[in-house]
C-alpha positions, 0 to 999 in steps of 0.5 A: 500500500503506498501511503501519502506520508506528507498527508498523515503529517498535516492529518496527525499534527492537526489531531495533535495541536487539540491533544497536546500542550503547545510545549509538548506539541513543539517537542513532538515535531522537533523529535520528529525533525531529528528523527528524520534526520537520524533516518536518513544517516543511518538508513532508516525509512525517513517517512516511517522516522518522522511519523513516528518521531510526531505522534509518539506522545499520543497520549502524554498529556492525559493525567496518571489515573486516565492512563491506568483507566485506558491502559485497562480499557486496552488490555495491556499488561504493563497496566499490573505494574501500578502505579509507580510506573503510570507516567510510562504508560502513555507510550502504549496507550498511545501507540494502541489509539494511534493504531486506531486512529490511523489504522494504515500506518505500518506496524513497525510504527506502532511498535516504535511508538510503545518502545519509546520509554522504556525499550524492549531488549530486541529493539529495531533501527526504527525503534532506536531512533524514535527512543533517541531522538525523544531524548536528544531534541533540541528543546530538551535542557535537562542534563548534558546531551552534547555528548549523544548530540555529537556522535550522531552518525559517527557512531553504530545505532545500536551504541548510541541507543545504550549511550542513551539508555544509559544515560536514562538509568543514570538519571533514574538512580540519581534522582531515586527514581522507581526502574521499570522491570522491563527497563532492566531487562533491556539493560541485562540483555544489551550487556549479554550481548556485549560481553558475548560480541 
């Protein structure tokens, strides 16, 4: 099926400007921007990229006690974590109403959608760049992310995402932080697999 990609941006960020907050909305399409960036260095479907990279916080905006309600409504077993993880169900109760609210769009997009929190231990190129490029944007202040910003495309995908990822863990420990159970799983297998390359 060929898809008109310019015509679901206009569609997706007019739906996006009535369900964010105008920082978040500008943040959505900066991550998009570099997204799309990252794409085309690492030779990644750039249309799938900025898609991805725009609509990947659906659902941030709603309060805590929405995503618990919606993440039942959905089925979803992360919904068992509770409450202290609540903040990151947005990335799949998104990821699930962006699949019905745009029921063409490829898999691979919804998926990189759900994967932006908290990864998944066999993360795809698409993946890596939507979790990344959510952390890097140029709006972004909070810590140093020269370093990430810098090696773009001068280094493998794959290294970048456990920089960044690193860098997430980091953050979470400093500031004592509850770590999602999937998180250190992803952490876990990234590290099996280095010590094994």
């Amino acid at each position: 099926m060929n898809l008109d990609w310019d015509a679901i941006y206009r569609e997706a960020r007019i739906k996006l400007e009535k369900r964010l907050s105008e920082y978040r909305l500008l943040h959505s399409i900066s991550v998009s921007d570099v997204a799309a960036m990252m794409a085309e260095r690492y030779g990644v479907d750039i249309d799938k990229a900025r898609i991805a990279g725009l609509l990947h916080d659906w659902d941030k905006n709603l309060e805590d006690e929405e995503l618990i309600s919606r993440a039942r409504q959905f089925r979803l077993e992360s919904v068992s974590s509770g409450e202290d993880f609540a903040a990151l169900l947005h990335a799949q109760t998104g990821a699930v109403a962006v699949a019905l609210e745009f029921p063409d769009l490829p898999l691979d997009i919804i998926q990189a959608i759900a994967r932006h929190t908290s990864a998944a231990p066999d993360m795809t190129d698409l993946d890596m760049i939507i979790y990344i490029a959510d952390m890097i944007e140029p709006l972004r202040s909070q810590g140093n992310l020269t370093p990430l910003r810098t090696i773009v495309g001068k280094v493998s995908l794959e290294y970048l995402f456990l920089k960044s990822f690193e860098m997430t863990m980091e953050h979470l420990i400093r500031r004592h932080r509850f770590i999602h159970p999937d998180s250190l799983k992803v952490w876990n297998s990234y590290i099996a697999r280095e010590r094994h390359s």
